[in-house]
N, CA, C and O of each residue as an XYZ file, in Angstrom:
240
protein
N       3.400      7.424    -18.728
C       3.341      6.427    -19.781
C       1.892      6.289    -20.236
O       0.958      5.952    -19.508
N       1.826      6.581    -21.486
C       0.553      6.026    -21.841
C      -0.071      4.630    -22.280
O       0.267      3.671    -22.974
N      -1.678      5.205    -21.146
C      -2.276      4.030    -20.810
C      -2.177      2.686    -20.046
O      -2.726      1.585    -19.990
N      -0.966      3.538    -19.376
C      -0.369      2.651    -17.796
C      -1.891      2.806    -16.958
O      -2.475      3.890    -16.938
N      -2.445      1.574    -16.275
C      -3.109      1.011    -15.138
C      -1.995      1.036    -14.264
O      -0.810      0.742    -14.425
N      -3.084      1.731    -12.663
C      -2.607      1.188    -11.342
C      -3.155      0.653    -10.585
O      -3.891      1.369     -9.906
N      -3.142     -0.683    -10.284
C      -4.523     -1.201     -9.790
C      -3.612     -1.520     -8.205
O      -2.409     -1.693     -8.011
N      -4.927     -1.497     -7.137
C      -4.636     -1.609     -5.948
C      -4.596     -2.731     -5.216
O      -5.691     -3.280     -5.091
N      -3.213     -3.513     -4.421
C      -3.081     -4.417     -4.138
C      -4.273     -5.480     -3.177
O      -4.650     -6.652     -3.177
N      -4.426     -4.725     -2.731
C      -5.654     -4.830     -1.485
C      -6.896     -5.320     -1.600
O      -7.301     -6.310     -0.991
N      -7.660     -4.527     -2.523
C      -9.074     -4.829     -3.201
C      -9.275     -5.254     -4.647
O     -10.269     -5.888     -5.003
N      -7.962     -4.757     -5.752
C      -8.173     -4.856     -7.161
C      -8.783     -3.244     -7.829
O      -8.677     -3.212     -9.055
N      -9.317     -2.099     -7.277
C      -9.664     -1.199     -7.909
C      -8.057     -0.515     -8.460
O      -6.958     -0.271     -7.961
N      -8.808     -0.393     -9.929
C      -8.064      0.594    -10.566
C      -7.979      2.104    -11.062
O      -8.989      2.769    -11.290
N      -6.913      2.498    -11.182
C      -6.752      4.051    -11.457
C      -5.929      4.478    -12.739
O      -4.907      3.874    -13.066
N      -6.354      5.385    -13.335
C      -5.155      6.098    -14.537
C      -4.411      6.516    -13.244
O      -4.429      5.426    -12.673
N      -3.902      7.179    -12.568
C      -3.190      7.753    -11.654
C      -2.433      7.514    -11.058
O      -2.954      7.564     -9.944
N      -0.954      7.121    -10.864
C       0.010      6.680     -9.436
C      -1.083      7.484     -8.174
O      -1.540      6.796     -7.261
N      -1.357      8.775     -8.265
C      -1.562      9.660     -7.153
C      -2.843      9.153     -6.476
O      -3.091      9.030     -5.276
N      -3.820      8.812     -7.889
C      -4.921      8.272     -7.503
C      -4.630      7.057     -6.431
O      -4.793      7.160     -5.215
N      -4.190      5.945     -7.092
C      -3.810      4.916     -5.914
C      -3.537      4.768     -4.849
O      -3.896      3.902     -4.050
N      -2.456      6.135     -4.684
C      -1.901      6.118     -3.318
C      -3.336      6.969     -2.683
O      -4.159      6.377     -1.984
N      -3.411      7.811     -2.896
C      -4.565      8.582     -2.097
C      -5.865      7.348     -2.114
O      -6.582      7.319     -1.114
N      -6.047      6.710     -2.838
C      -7.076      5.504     -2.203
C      -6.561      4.528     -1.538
O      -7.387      3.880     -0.896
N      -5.282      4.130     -1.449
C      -4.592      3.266     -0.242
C      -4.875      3.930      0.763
O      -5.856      3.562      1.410
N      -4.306      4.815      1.099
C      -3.929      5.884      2.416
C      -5.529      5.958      2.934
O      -5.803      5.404      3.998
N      -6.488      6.585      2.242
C      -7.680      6.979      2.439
C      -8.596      5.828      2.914
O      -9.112      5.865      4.030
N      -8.776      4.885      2.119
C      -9.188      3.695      2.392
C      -8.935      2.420      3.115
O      -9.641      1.740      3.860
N      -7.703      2.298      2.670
C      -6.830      1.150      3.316
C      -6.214      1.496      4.757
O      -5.842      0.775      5.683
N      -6.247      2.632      4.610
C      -5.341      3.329      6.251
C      -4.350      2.253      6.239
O      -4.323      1.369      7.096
N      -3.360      2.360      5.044
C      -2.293      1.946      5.370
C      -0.684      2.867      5.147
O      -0.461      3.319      4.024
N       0.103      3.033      5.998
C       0.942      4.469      5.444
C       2.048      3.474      4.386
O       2.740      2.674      5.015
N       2.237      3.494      2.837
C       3.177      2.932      1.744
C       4.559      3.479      2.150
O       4.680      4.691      1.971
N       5.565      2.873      2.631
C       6.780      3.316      2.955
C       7.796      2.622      2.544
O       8.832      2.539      3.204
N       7.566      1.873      1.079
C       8.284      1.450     -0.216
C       7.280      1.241     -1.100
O       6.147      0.777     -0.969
N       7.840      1.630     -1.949
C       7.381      1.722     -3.250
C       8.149      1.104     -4.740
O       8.911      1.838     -5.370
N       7.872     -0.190     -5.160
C       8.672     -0.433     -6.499
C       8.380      0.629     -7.676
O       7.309      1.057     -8.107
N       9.649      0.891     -8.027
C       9.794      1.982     -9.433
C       9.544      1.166    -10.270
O       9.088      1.704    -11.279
N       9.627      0.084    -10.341
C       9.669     -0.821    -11.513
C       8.186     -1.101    -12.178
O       7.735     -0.931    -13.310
N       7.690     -1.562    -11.060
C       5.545     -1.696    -11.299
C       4.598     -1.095    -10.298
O       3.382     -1.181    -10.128
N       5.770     -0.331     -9.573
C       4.674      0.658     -8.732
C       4.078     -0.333     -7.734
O       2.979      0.021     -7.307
N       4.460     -1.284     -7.347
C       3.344     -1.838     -6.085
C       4.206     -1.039     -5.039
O       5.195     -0.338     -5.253
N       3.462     -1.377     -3.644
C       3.855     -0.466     -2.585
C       3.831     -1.767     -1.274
O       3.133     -2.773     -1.398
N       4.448     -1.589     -0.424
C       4.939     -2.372      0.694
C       4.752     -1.315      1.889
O       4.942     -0.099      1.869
N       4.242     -2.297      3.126
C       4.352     -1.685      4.078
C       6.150     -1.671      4.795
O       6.818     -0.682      5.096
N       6.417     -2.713      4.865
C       7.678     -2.792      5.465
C       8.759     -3.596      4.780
O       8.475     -4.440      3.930
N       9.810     -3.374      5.096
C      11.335     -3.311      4.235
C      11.583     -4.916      3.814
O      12.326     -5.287      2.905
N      10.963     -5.586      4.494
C      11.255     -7.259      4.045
C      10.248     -7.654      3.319
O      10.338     -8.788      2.851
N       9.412     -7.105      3.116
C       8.004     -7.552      1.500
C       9.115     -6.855      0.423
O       9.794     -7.523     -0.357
N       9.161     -5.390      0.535
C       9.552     -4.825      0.008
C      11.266     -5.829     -0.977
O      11.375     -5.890     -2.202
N      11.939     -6.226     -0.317
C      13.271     -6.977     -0.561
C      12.763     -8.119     -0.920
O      13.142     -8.337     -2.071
N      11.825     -9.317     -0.377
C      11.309    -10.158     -1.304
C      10.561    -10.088     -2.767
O      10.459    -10.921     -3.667
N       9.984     -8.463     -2.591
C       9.334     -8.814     -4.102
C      10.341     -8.547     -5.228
O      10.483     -9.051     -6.342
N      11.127     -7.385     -4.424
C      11.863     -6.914     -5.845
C      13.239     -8.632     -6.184
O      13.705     -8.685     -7.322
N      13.719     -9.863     -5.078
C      13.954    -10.708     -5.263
C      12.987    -11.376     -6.486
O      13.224    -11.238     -7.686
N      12.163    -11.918     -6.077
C      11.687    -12.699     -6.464
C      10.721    -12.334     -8.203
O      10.732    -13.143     -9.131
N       9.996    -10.994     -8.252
C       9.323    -10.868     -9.228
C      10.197    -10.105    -10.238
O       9.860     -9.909    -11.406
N      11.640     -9.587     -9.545
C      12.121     -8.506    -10.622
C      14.091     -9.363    -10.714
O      15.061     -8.847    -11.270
N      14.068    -10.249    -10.226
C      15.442    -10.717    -10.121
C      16.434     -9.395     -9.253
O      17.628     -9.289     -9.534
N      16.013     -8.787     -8.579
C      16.986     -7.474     -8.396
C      17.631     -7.954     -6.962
O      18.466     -7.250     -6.394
């Protein structure tokens, strides 16, 4: 999509890149993303963030 931002939950840096992001989570954050919203791309470590956000920010 053009001129989609991915900015990183953690610190606020941003990227043109999904790939970028994740490779500066992983790299930086040493955290392993094992959900991921399709919807805005944030990323969750574990399955109950993951089920509250898409509740609460996406009605899903």
């Amino acid at each position: 999509m053009f001129g989609t931002k991915y900015g990183c939950g953690a610190c606020g840096a941003i990227f043109k890149d999904r790939e970028d992001l994740l490779k500066h989570a992983q790299d930086l954050h040493d955290k392993k993303t094992t959900y991921l919203c399709i919807t805005c791309d944030e990323s969750f470590e574990n399955e109950s963030s993951f089920r509250m956000h898409m509740a609460r920010d996406h009605r899903i």
